[in-house]
N, C-alpha and C positions, 0 to 999 in steps of 0.2 A: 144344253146339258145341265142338269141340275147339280148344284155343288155340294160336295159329301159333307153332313155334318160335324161339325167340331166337334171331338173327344178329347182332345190332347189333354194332359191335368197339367201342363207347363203353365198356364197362370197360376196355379196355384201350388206351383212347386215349394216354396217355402211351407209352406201351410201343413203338405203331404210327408215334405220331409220330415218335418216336428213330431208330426202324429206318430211315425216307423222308430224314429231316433232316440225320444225323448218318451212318450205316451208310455207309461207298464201296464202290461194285462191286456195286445190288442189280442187280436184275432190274430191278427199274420205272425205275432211270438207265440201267442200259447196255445192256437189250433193248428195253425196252415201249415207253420216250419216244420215241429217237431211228426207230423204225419208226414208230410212230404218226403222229409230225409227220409224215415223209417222204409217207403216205397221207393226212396229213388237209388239207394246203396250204392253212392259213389264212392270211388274209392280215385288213385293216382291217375287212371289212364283214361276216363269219362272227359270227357267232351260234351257239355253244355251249353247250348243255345237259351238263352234266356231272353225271350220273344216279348217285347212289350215291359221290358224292366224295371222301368220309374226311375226310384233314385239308388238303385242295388241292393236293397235288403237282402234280398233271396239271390241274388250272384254271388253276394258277399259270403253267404251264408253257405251256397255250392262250393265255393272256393275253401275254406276253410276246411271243407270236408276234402280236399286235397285236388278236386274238380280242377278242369280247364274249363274256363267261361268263356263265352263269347256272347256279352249282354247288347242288345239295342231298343231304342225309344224313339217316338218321332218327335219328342221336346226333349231340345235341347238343354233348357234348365234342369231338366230333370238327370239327364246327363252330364251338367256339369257338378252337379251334386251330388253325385255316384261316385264319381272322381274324387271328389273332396272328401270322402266320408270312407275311400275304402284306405286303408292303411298299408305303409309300406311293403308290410310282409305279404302283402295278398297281390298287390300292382301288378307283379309280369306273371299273376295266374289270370285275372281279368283283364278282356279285349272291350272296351268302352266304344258302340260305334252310336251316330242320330241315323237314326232309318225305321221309316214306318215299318210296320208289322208285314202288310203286306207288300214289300220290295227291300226285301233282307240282300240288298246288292252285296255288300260285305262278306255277307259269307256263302260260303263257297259248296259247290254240290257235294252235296253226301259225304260233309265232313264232320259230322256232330253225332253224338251216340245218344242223347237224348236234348229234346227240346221240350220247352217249359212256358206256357201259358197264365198267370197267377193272377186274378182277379182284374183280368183284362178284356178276354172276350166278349163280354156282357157291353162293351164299352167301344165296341167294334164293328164297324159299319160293313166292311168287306170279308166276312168271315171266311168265302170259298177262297178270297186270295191269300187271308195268312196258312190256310190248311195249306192250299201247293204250296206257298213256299216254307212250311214245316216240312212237308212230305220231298220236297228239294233238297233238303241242307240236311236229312238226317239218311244215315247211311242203311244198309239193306236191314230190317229187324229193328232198327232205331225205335225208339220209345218217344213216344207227346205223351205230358202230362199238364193238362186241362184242370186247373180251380177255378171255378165260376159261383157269383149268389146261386144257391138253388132254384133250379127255373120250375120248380112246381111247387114249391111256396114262398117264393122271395119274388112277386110280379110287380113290379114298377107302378103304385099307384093303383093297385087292383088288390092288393093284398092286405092284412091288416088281424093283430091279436083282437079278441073278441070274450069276454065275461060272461057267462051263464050264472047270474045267480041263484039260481033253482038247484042246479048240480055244481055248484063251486066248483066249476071246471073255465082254466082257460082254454078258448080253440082258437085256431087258425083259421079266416075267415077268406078265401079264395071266389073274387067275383068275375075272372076271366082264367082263362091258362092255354089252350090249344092257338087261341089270334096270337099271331105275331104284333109287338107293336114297337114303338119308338119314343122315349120318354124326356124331357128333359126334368133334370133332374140337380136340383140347388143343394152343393156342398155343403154348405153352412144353415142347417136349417136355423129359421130366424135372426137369421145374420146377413150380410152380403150377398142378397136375392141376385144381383149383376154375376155370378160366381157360380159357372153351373156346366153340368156334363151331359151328355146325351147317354143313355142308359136303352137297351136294347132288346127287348124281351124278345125268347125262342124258345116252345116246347122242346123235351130230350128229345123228339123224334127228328126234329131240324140237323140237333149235334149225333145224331147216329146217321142219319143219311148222307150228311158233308164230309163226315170222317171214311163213311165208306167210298164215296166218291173219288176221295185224294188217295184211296189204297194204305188206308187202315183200315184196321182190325182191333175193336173196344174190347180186348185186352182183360181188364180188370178195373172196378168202379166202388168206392166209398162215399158215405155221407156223410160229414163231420157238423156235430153239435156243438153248441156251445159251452163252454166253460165257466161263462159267469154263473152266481148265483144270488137268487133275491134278499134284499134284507129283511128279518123278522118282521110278521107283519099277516093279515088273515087272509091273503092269497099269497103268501112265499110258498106254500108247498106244491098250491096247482102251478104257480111258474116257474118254478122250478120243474116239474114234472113236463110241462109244455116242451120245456128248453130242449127236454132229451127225445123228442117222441118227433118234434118237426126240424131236421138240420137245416143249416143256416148256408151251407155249404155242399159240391158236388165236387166230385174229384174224380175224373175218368183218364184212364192210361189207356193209349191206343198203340199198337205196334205196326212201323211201316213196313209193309207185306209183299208190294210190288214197285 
């Protein structure tokens, strides 16, 4: 049998942590969160599975919103830094389990009012097991919500900005997109090449057909762009304009139906 690739980011849990904790202006603070909340309108009595959690940013971030969590990872570093990082007043609303994505043993069927996916999928080699065991743990009408890179212009190695100087336009320059493929993919670019993740690529039609499979129903779907912007300079306008026109991001809510 062939052995499943290593995703885990538990080597480089420090590293991931720093970047959530300490970094201002990522993505996951000033795009993913404040969208996310805006769609997920928890309030005291939601119940949260947070599927693939890292070091708890986004549990942390449910919980505050007065959420019950129940976060798990298949590295444990990254769980033990979840732990560390989430402060007393939040403790006995977050449940801290290790458990891959797809054999969420912990928790328990159709106990969750919604489950949450956050820039993890892409990253995930058994995508039909974590669907069942979303569509397991979340109760009748339960809500998945899915953030993934863009799978039609974010492709692992196939993708790439591109210059026209003719029409001082930047484009987006897509040289695959319908193959399936499988990428590895070095965290640190120009840094610690030994330091690297497996990265997954799948047209939307893959994540519409496995959702329907597991007895969802895609619900409702956003694109979210980016927030940075260029510094002065004789292309800051085309890229800035680029930034809004190709999202960086995909965010699909599906509801469990059967």
């Amino acid at each position: 049998m062939k052995p499943k690739a290593r995703t885990s980011w538990g080597d480089v849990s420090e590293w991931y942590d720093t970047l959530l904790e300490e970094t201002p202006g990522t993505y996951q603070k000033e795009v993913i969160l404040p969208e996310l909340l805006r769609l997920m309108e928890l309030n005291s009595g939601t119940v949260v599975a947070d599927i693939a959690c890292g070091q708890g940013f986004f549990s942390r971030a449910f919980a505050q919103k007065s959420a019950r969590v129940v976060a798990a990872d298949i590295a444990p570093e990254l769980i033990a830094a979840a732990k560390q990082n989430t402060p007393p007043s939040l403790q006995k609303r977050i449940r801290y389990e290790v458990s891959p994505a797809d054999h969420l043993a912990a928790i328990s069927t159709h106990s969750t009012d919604v489950a949450t996916i956050i820039l993890a999928i892409q990253n995930i080699e058994n995508v039909n097991g974590v669907l069942g065991e979303a569509a397991r743990i979340l109760k009748q009408n339960g809500r998945l919500f899915i953030v993934m890179n863009h799978p039609a212009f974010r492709i692992p190695k196939e993708s790439a900005w591109g210059w026209d100087p003719k029409t001082q336009t930047q484009y987006r320059r897509l040289d695959r997109y319908i193959s399936e493929s499988k990428v590895k993919i070095q965290m640190h670019p120009g840094d610690k090449p030994e330091e690297h993740t497996i990265s997954f690529h799948r047209p939307l039609q893959f994540y519409a057909k496995a959702l329907r499979k597991h007895g969802f129903l895609i619900s409702h779907m956003e694109e979210w762009t980016s927030h940075k912007q260029s510094q002065p300079g004789p292309r800051a306008a085309a890229e800035d304009r680029a930034r809004k026109e190709f999202p960086l991001f995909l965010c699909i809510e599906a509801i469990r139906h059967v």
